[in-house]
C-alpha positions, 0 to 999 in steps of 0.5 A: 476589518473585523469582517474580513477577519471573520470571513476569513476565519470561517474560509479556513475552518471550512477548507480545514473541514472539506479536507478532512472529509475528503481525506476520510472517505478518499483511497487510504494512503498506501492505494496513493503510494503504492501499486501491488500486482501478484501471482500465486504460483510455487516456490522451487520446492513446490510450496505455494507462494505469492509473487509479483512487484510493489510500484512506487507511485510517489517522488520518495523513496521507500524501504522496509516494506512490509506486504500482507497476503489474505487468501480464500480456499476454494469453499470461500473460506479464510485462509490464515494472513501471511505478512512478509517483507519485501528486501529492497528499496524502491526509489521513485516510479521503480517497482520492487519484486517479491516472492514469498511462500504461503502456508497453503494454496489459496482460489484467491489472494489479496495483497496490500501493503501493511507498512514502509518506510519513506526515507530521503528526499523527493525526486521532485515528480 
């Protein structure tokens, strides 16, 4: 019997331990959560601006999500990060739209998610 509890004992701290590394070198959670895609473009006024959808990959429902915009001018460098909020909420495999204005025009951006809320109950996907 103590062997078994040994065995035991050791199988779990070894599924503890893959697991952990697995977490740690695996896609952060927003890649699992959620998919961006955007276009930069312009607001009515002419002012340049990001837009584009926040998927919902998961079986929750999520609000309060809060986008991050990095860009890079046409030499490479940094532009300043613009953060912004997307109004809505998105329930399972929907998608919300976005548009927000960025202080200046950039050759490149890259939008990630940087926080929401999960809130409800599972859709059961």
């Amino acid at each position: 019997m103590p062997i078994r509890g040994l065995a035991l004992t050791m199988m779990l701290a070894t599924l503890a331990t893959t697991g952990t590394a697995l977490a740690q070198f695996g896609a952060s959670p927003e890649d699992r959560t959620f998919q961006v895609t955007w276009n930069a473009t312009t607001t009515r006024g002419g002012q340049p601006a990001i837009e584009g959808y926040v998927a919902n990959k998961t079986g929750y429902s999520y609000r309060f999500i809060v986008l991050a915009a990095d860009g890079t001018d046409s030499a490479g460098g940094p532009l300043p990060t613009t953060s912004f909020y997307v109004n809505g909420e998105v329930s399972p495999g929907d998608r919300l739209y976005f548009k927000n204005a960025v202080p200046q025009a950039g050759a490149n951006y890259r939008v990630t998610v940087r926080s929401y809320e999960r809130f409800g109950g599972g859709s059961g996907m």
